[in-house]
ROKE-103409 format. One line per 4 residues: number of its first residue (from 0); their letters; for each residue x, y, z of C-alpha. Coordinates in steps of 0.02 Angstrom, whole numbers, always signed. Layout:
// residues N
NUM = A = X,Y,Z ~ ...
//
This chain:
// residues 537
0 = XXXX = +6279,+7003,+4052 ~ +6307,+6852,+3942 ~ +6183,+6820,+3826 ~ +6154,+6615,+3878
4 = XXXX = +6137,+6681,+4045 ~ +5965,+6764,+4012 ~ +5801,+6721,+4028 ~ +5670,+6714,+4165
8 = XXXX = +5816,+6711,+4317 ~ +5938,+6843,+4276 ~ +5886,+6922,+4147 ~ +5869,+7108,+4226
12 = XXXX = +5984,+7145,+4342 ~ +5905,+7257,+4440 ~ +5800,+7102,+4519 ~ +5971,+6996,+4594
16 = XXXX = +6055,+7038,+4735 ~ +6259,+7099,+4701 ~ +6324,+6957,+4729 ~ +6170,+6855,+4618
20 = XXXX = +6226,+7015,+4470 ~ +6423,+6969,+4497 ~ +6383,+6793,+4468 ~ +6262,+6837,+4312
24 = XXXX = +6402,+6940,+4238 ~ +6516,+6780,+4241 ~ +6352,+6643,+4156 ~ +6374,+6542,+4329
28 = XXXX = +6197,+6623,+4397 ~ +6090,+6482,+4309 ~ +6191,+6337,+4401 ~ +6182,+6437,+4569
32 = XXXX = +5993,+6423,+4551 ~ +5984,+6237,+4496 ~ +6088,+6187,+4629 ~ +5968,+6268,+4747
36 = XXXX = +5796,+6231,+4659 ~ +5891,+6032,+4660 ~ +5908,+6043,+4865 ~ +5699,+6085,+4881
40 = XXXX = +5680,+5940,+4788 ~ +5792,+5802,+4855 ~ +5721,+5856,+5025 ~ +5542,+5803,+4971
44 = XXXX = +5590,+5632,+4889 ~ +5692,+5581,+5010 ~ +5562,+5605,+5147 ~ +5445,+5524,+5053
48 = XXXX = +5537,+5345,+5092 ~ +5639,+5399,+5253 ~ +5504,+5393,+5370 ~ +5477,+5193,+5335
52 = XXXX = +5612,+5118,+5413 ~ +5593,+5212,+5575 ~ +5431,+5153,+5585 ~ +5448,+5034,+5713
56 = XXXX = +5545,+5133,+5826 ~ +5403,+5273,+5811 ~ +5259,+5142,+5868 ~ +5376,+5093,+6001
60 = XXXX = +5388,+5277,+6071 ~ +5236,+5357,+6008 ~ +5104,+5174,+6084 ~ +5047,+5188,+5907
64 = XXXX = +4961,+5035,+5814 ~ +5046,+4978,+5633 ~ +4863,+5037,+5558 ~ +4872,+5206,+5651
68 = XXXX = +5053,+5239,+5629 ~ +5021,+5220,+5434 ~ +4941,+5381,+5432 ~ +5116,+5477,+5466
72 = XXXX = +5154,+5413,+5297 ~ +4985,+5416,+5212 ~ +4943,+5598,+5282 ~ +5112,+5682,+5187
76 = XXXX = +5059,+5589,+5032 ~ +4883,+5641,+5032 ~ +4953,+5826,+5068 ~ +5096,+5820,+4937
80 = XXXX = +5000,+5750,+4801 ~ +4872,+5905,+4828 ~ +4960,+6025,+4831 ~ +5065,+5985,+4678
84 = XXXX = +4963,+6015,+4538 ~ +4909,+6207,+4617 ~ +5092,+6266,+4614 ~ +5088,+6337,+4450
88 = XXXX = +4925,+6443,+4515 ~ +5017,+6487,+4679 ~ +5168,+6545,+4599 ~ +5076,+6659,+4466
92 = XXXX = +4986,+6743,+4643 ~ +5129,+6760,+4749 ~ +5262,+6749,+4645 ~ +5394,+6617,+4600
96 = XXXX = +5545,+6677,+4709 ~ +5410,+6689,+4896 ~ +5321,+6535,+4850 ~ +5472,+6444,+4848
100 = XXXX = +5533,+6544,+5005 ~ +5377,+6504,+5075 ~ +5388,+6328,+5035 ~ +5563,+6311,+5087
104 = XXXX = +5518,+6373,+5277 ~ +5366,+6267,+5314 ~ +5456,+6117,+5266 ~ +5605,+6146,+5382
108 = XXXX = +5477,+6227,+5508 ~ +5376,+6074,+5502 ~ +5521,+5946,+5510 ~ +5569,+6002,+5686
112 = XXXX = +5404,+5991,+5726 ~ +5383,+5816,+5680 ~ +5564,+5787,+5758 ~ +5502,+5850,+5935
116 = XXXX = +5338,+5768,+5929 ~ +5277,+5710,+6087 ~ +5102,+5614,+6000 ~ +5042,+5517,+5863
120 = XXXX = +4914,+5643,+5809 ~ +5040,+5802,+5845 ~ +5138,+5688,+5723 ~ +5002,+5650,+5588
124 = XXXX = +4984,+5853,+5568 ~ +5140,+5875,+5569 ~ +5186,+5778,+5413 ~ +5025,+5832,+5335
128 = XXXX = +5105,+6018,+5371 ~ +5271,+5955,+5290 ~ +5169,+5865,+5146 ~ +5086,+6030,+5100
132 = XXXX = +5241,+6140,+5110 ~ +5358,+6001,+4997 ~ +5225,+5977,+4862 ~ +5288,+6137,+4792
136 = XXXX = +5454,+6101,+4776 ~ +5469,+5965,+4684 ~ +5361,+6037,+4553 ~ +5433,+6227,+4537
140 = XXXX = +5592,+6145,+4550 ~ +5582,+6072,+4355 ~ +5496,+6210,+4297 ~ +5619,+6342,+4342
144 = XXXX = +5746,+6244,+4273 ~ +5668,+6251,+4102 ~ +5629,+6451,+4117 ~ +5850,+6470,+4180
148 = XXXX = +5911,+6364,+4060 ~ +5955,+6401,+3875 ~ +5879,+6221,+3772 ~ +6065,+6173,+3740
152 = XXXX = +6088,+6141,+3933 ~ +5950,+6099,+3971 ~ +5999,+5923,+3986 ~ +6149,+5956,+4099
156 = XXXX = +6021,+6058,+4209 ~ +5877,+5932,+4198 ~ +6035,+5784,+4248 ~ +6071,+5882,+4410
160 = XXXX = +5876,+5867,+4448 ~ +5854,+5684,+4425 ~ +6008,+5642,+4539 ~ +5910,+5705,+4653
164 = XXXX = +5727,+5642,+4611 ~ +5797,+5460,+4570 ~ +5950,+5446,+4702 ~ +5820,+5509,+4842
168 = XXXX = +5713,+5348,+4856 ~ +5888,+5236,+4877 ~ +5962,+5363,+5003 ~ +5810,+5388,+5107
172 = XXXX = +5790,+5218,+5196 ~ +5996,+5209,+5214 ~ +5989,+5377,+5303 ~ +5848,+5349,+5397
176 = XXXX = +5917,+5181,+5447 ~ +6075,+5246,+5507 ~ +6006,+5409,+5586 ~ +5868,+5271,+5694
180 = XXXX = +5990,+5172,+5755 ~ +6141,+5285,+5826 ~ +6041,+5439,+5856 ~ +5844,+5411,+5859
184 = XXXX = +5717,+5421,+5753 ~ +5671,+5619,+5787 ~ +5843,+5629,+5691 ~ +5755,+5583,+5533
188 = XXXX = +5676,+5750,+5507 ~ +5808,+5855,+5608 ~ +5929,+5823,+5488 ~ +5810,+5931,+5363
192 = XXXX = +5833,+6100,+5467 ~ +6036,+6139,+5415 ~ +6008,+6094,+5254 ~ +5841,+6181,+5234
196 = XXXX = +5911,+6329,+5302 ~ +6048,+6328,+5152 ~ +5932,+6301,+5045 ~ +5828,+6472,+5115
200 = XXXX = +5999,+6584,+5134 ~ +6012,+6510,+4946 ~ +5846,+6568,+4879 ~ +5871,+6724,+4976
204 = XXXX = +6021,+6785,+4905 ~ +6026,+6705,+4733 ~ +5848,+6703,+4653 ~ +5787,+6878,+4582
208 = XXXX = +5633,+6985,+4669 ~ +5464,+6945,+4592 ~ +5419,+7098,+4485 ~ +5252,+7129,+4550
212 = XXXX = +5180,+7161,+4400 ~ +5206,+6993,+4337 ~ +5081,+6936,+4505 ~ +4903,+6856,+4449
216 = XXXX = +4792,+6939,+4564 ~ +4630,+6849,+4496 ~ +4473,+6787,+4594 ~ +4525,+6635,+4706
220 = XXXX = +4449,+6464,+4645 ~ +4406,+6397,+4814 ~ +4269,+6270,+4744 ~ +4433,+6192,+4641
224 = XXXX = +4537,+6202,+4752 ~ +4409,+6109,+4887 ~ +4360,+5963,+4753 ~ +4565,+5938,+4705
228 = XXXX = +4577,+5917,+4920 ~ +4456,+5791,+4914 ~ +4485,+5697,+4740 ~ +4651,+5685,+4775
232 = XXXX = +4654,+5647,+4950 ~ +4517,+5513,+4922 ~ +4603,+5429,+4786 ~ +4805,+5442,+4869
236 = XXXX = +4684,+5365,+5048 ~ +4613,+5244,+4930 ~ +4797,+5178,+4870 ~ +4901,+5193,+5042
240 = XXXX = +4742,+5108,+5158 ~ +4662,+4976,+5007 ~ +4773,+4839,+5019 ~ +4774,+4834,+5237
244 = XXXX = +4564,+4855,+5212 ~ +4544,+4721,+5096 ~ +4485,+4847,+4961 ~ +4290,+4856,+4915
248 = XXXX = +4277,+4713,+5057 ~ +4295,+4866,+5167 ~ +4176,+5012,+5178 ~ +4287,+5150,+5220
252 = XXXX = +4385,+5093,+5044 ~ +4217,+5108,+4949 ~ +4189,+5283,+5037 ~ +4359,+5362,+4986
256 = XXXX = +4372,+5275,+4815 ~ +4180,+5367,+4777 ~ +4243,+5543,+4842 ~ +4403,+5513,+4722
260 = XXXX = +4276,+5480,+4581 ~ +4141,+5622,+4626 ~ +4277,+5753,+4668 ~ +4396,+5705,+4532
264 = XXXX = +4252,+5709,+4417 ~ +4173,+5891,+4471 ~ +4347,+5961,+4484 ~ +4370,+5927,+4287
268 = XXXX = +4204,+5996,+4263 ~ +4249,+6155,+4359 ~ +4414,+6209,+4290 ~ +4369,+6175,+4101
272 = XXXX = +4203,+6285,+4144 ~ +4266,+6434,+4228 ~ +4394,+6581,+4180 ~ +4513,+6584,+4350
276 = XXXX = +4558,+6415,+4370 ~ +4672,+6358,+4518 ~ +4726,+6218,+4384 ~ +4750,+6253,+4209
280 = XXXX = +4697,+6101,+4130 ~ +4696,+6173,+3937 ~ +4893,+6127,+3941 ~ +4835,+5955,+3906
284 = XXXX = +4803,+6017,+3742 ~ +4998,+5971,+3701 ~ +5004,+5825,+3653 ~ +5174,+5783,+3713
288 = XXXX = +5115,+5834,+3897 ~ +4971,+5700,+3898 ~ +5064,+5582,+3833 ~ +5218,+5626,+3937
292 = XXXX = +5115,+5615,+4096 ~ +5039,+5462,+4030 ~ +5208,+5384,+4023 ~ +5281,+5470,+4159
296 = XXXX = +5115,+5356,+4281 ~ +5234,+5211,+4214 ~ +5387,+5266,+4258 ~ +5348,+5318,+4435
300 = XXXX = +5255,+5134,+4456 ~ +5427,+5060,+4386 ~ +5571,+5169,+4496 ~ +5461,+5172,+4632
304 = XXXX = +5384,+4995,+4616 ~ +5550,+4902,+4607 ~ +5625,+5015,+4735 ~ +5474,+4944,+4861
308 = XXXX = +5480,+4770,+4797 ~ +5652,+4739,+4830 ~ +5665,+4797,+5007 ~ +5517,+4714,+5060
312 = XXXX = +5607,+4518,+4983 ~ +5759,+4543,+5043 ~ +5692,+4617,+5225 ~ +5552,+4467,+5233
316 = XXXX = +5643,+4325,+5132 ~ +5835,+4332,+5159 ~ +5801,+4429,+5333 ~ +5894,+4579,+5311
320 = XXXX = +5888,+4745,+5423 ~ +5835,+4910,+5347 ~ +5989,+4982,+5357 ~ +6040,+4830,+5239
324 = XXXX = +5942,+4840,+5127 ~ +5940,+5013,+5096 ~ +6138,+4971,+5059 ~ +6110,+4842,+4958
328 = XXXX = +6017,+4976,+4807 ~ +6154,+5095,+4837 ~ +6261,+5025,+4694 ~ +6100,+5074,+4571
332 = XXXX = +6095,+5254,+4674 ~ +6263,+5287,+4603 ~ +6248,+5203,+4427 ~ +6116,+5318,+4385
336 = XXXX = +6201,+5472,+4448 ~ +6317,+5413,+4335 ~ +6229,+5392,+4185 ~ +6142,+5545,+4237
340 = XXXX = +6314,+5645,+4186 ~ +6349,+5527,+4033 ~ +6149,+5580,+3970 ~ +6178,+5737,+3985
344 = XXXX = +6307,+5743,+3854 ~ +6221,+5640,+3704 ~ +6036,+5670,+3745 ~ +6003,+5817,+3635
348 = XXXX = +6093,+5703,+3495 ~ +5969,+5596,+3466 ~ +5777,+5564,+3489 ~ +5705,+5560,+3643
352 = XXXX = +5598,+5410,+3617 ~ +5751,+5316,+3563 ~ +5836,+5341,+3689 ~ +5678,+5306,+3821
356 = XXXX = +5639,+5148,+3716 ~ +5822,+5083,+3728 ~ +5777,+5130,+3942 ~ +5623,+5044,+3930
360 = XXXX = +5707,+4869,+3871 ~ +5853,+4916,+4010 ~ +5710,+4886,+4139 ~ +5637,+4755,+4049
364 = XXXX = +5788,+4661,+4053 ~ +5805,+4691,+4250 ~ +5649,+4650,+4317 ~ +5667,+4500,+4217
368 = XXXX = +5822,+4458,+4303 ~ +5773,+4518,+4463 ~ +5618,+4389,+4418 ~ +5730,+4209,+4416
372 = XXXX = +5764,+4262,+4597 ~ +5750,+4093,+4684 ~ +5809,+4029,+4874 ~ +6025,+4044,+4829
376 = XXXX = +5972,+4212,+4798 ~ +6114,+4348,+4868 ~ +6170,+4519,+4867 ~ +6302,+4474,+4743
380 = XXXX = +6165,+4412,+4630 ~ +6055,+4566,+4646 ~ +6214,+4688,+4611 ~ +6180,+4684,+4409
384 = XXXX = +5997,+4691,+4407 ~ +5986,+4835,+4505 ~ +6108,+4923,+4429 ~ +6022,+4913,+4279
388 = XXXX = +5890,+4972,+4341 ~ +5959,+5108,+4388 ~ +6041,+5154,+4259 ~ +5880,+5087,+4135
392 = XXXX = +5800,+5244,+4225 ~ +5904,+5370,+4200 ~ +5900,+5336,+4012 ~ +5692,+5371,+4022
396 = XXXX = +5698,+5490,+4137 ~ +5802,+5640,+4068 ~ +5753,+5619,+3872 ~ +5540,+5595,+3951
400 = XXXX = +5576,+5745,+4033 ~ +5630,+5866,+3891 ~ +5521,+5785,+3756 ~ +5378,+5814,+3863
404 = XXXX = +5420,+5978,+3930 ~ +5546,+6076,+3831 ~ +5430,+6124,+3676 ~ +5305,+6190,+3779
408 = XXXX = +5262,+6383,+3795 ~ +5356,+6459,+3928 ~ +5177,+6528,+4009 ~ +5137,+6348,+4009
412 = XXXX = +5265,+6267,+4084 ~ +5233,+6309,+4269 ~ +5069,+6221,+4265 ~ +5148,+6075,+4151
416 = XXXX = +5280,+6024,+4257 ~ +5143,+6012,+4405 ~ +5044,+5882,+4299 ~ +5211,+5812,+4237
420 = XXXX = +5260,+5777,+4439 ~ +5093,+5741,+4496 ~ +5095,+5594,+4367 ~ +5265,+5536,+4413
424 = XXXX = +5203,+5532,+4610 ~ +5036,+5466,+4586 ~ +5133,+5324,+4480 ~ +5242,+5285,+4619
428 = XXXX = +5068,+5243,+4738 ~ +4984,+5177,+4615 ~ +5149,+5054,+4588 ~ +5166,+5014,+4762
432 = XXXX = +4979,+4993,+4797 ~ +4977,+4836,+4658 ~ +5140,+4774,+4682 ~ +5061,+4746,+4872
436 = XXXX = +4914,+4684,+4828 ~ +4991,+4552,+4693 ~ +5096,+4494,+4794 ~ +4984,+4452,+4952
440 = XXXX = +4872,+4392,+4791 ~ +5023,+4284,+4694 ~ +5072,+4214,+4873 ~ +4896,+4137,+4919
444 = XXXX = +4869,+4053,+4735 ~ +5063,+3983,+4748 ~ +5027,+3923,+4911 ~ +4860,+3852,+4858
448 = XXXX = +4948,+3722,+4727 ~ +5085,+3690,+4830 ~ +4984,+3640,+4965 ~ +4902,+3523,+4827
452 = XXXX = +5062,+3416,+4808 ~ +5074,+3405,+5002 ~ +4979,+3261,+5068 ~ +4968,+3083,+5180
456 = XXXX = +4965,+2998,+4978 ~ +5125,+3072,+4923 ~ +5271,+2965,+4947 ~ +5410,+3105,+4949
460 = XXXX = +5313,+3213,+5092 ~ +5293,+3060,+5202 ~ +5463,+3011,+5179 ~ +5504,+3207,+5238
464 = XXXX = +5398,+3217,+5358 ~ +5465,+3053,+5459 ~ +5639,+3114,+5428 ~ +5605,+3260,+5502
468 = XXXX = +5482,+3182,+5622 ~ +5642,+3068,+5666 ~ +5761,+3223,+5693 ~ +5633,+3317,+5819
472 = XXXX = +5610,+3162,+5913 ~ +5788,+3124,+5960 ~ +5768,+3314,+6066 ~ +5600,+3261,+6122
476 = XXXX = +5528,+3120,+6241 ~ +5353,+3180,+6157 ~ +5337,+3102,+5970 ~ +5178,+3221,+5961
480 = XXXX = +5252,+3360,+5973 ~ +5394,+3308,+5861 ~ +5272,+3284,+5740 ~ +5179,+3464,+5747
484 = XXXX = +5373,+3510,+5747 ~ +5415,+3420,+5593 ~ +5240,+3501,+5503 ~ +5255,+3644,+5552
488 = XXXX = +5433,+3664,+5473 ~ +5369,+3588,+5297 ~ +5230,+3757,+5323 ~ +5354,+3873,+5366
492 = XXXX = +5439,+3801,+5197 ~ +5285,+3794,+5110 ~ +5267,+3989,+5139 ~ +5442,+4048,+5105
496 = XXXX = +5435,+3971,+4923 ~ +5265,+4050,+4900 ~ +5329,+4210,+4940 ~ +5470,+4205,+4835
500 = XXXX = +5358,+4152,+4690 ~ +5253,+4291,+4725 ~ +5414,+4419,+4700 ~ +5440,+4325,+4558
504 = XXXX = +5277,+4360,+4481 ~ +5296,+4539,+4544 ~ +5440,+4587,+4429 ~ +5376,+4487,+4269
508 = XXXX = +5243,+4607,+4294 ~ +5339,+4765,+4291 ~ +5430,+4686,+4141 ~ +5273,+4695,+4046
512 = XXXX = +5203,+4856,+4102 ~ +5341,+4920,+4002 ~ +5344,+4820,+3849 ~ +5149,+4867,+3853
516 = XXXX = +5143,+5050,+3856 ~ +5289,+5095,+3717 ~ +5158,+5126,+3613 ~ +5142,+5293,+3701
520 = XXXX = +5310,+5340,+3646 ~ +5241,+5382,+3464 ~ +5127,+5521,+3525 ~ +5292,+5610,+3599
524 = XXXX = +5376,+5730,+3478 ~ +5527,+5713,+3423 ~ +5629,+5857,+3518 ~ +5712,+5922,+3356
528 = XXXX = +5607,+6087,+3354 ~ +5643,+6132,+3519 ~ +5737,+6284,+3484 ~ +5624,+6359,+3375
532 = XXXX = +5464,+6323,+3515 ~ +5587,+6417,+3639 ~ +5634,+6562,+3528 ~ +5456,+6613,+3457
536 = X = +5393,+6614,+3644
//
């Protein structure tokens, strides 16, 4: 066996398969695996945004409310976000190869069941069932990639991940647009069961057995694993459900944001106190983790933050269908899959908080021209922003990755890459849950002073009004109701520019979230000792 081919996955051959030890033999093993760790993975991101543009069609079918149909997409998140952070723990018990097995089924398992639901609750269980079962593989996805790979390919390996992870969000609402209107919405999670089953046969026949002497068969931390349920749960409940409750104005908002804080709080308290933990919090002791995850909250509130944002203008300003718009970032889908390739090939050349900080001022620069958006906006003019975006991403997201990851212990790594996710996904509500709020915020306060300059005293909107007043009138015997006609037009105005002020605001505000937290960068090592972490672990 070739010697770049060993390390955790294929290093003894008696744990592969024949055809696993053939491809071992020839150093193609490694890529074999990433391709199929990559499939878990893109699964789970992309049904993390798939399910919103069938939305309507499910309230349609299902006689579901917009409040109660938001718990098909809040339930997976609440599950997903749990269950990340315990896949280190799980894979230690049960070992790496049937945990991901095991993950792999219920997911597929679960998508038909949400496919051939005939209820919204058989629904809401359903993706809370798919939420638990895809939380792992997002998670031991990363992390088995950085116990295959040799540290000189690990960025190739780590490129073929983020395709995945940052394409997903951009394909999801294009697929699930598509698959909604020719075949259904039930198509949305069929299509998971051929390529979940690939992804199985894959596991199956390429990863090696679990060497059961490797298995953790410790005391089970049920009181942590109970108070990470509830934190968690509380807190992802408090982000998807504040902004339609009105926040603290609501009581059900206060209730989940206190469990987040009592159950967040006692969970700390247990794991750093006992010897078994279901989460090993000690690997916050690296420094580069902490501040990795740290910056990694920022990231996931600026991929996943814009990705929201721009959907939601172009759907509610310049009217387009979801199919649309989920077009319309396709163009930054495929710039950062290519900039994924071109990072690949220079990242371990240079430092890692360079290269993020030169990504940083990519995004910077695209939220501030996604910011001048004003009502000529088009497609055409959104083509360069989001491109730059995506590829502004890419170019934080690969070097973030290996300087917070790759000069880690290799026992640690399992349980880093779960807080390293878990950060990234808990960015991407925390990003969406402001963006919503400042925006329904931005739009009342623009609509406020504009409604200032609108009165009987002001020359201009009296001369608009009877011009308008005029034009109704000639279709209508009724000058009364040309009138309410003619107002309610200058409203209908009024509120269009205070919404795209509000978008406006949005992205200047994403812009500075990233100028602000650079400072971060300087706790992140530098990534040149990398090979010498690796080889005395």
């Amino acid at each position: 066996m070739s010697a770049e081919s060993k390390g955790l996955y294929g290093s003894d051959p008696t744990l592969l398969s024949p055809i696993a030890a053939r491809l071992a033999e020839r150093g193609i093993l490694k890529w074999v695996i990433a391709i199929t760790a990559a499939l878990g993975a893109i699964l789970e991101v992309i049904d993390t945004s798939i399910v919103n543009v069938a939305m309507p069609d499910i309230q349609s079918n299902l006689g579901a409310t917009l409040t109660e149909a938001g718990w098909i997409s809040t339930g997976y998140a609440c599950a997903n976000v749990v269950m990340i952070p315990l896949t280190a723990w799980l894979s230690d018990r049960f070992g790496r190869k049937q945990y991901l097995l095991f993950s792999l089924v219920g997911f597929t398992a679960s998508s038909v069941l949400c496919g051939l639901s005939t209820s919204l609750n058989m629904l809401i269980v359903a993706r809370v069932l798919q939420g638990l079962c895809g939380g792992g593989l997002l998670a031991k996805a990363q992390s088995m990639l950085f116990e295959t790979f040799p540290r000189k390919e690990q960025p190739a390996a780590q490129a073929m991940f983020g395709i995945g992870v940052i394409a997903g969000p951009a394909l999801g609402p294009v697929m699930g647009g598509y698959l909604t209107d020719t075949l259904g919405w039930r198509w949305i999670f069929f299509i998971n069961l051929p390529v979940g089953i690939f992804a199985v046969i894959m596991t199956i026949i390429f990863l090696p057995r679990d060497v059961k002497e490797s298995l953790k068969d410790s005391l089970v931390d049920w009181w942590g694993i109970g108070l990470l349920a509830v934190g968690l749960g509380c807190f992802q409940t408090f982000l998807e459900e504040g902004h339609q409750e009105d926040w603290f104005s609501s009581n059900f908002i206060i209730l989940v944001f206190a469990g987040a804080l009592i159950g967040l709080g006692l969970f700390v308290w247990r794991e750093l106190s006992i010897d078994y933990p279901a989460v090993d919090l000690r690997v916050l002791r690296h420094r580069s983790l902490a501040a990795g995850s740290a910056y990694s909250l920022v990231l996931g509130m600026g991929l996943y933050g814009v990705m929201f944002a721009v959907p939601v203008f172009v759907q509610d300003y310049l009217h387009f269908t979801a199919t649309q718009s989920g077009l319309l970032l396709m163009p930054g889908a495929i710039a950062s899959a290519f900039m994924m390739i071109a990072m690949s090939k220079i990242t371990d050349r240079f430092d890692p908080r360079l290269l993020i900080s030169i990504g940083a001022l990519i995004m910077v620069a695209a939220a501030t021209f996604l910011s001048r958006i004003n009502p000529d906006t088009s497609t055409q003019s959104l083509f360069w922003p989001l491109v730059l975006r995506g590829a502004g991403t890419v170019m934080m997201f690969l070097p973030l990755s290996l300087a917070t990851l790759g000069n880690l212990p290799r026992q640690d790594r399992a349980a880093a890459s779960g807080f390293y996710s878990l950060a990234r996904q808990m960015g991407s509500s925390i990003g969406i849950a402001v963006i919503t709020t400042a925006l329904a915020q931005r739009e009342s306060v623009h609509r406020a002073v504009l409604v200032e300059k609108i009165s009987n005293f002001q020359p201009a909107t009296v001369d608009r009004l009877n011009l308008l007043g005029g034009a109704f009138a000639h279709g209508s015997a009724d000058p009364v109701a040309a009138k309410q006609q003619a107002l309610s037009l200058v409203d209908r105005l009024v509120n269009g520019q205070a919404l795209l002020l509000s978008f406006s605001d949005v992205f200047l505000y994403v812009a500075f979230a990233f100028v602000l937290t650079l400072p971060l960068l300087l706790l992140l090592g530098k990534g040149g000792d990398r090979e010498a972490a690796a080889s005395a672990h």
